[in-house]
N, C-alpha and C positions, 0 to 999 in steps of 0.2 A: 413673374415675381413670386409665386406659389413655389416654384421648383426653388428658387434661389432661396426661400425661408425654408425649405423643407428639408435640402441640404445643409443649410446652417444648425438646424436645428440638429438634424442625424448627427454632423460631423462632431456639435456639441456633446451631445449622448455618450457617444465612444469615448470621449475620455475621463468619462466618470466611471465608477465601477457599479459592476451591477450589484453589489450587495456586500458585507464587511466582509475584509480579508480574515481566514481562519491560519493557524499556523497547519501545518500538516504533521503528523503527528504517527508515528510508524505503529505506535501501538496499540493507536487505537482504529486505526483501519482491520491491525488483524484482529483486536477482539469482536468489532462487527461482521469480519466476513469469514474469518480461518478458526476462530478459538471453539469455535461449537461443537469442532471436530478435532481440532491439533491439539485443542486444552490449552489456557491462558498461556502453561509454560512450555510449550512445545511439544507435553506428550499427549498420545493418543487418548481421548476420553471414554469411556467405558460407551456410550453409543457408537463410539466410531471405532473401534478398536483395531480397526486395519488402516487407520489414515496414517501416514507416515508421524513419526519420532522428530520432530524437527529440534527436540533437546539432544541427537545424538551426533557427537561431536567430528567423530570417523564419517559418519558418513555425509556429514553437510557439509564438512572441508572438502570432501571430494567433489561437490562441485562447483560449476562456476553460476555465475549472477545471471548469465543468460541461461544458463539449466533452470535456474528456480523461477526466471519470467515467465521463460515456455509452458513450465508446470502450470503456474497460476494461469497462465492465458489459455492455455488449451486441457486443461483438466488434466486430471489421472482415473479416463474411465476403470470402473464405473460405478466407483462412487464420490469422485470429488469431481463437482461440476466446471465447465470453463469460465471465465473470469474476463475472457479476451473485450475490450472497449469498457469495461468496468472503469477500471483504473487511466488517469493519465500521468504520462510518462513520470512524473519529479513524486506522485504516488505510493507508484507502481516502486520507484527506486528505494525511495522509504521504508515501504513494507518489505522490500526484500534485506536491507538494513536490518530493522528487528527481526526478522525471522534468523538471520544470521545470530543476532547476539542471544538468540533462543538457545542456542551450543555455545556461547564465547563467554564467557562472568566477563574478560578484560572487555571485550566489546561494548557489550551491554550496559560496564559502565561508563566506556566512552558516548554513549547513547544516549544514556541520561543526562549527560555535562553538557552535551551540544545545546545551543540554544534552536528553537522549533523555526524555520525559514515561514516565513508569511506569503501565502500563498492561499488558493480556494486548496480546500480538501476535497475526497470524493465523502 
């Protein structure tokens, strides 16, 4: 009888949430984890002054979504750290969103018009 409450009880748990849903939010992932270094608007901050330009527009068309995951997931020794199990995935997709609209004005403002998807943030 114990197992059989205890199961009931577990199976009840799981489909409550564990805590209120946040919306995710691209921009504010990067200014807690990239802005200290990239600068709110993509350029390099006077501490960091070799982090990449993520305001320059040549070069951040040139790559693609999974270039800029790999960056954030495994660094750019040796001074931008790895990032990899930080983020999950609908995050990680976000943040690479604004980093994008860091080079795009039309982007950016398609960025801001989106409405935020409801989800946990990291």
């Amino acid at each position: 009888m114990r197992r059989l409450a205890l199961a009931v009880c577990l199976l009840g748990a799981c489909s409550n949430p564990s805590g209120p849903e946040r919306a995710l939010d691209g921009k504010l992932i990067y200014d807690r984890h990239c802005a200290r270094c990239h600068g709110i608007d993509g350029k390099p901050t006077k501490e960091s002054p070799g982090a990449r330009d993520l305001s320059n527009a040549s070069y951040m068309s040139s790559l693609h979504d999974d270039d800029l995951r790999a960056a954030i997931e495994k660094g750019r020794p040796p001074n931008m750290p790895p990032f990899a199990g930080k983020f999950m995935d609908p995050s990680l997709k976000i943040l690479i969103a604004h980093v994008r609209s860091l080079s795009d004005p039309e982007l950016a403002k398609v960025n801001q018009a989106a409405p935020k998807n409801e989800a946990p943030s990291d």
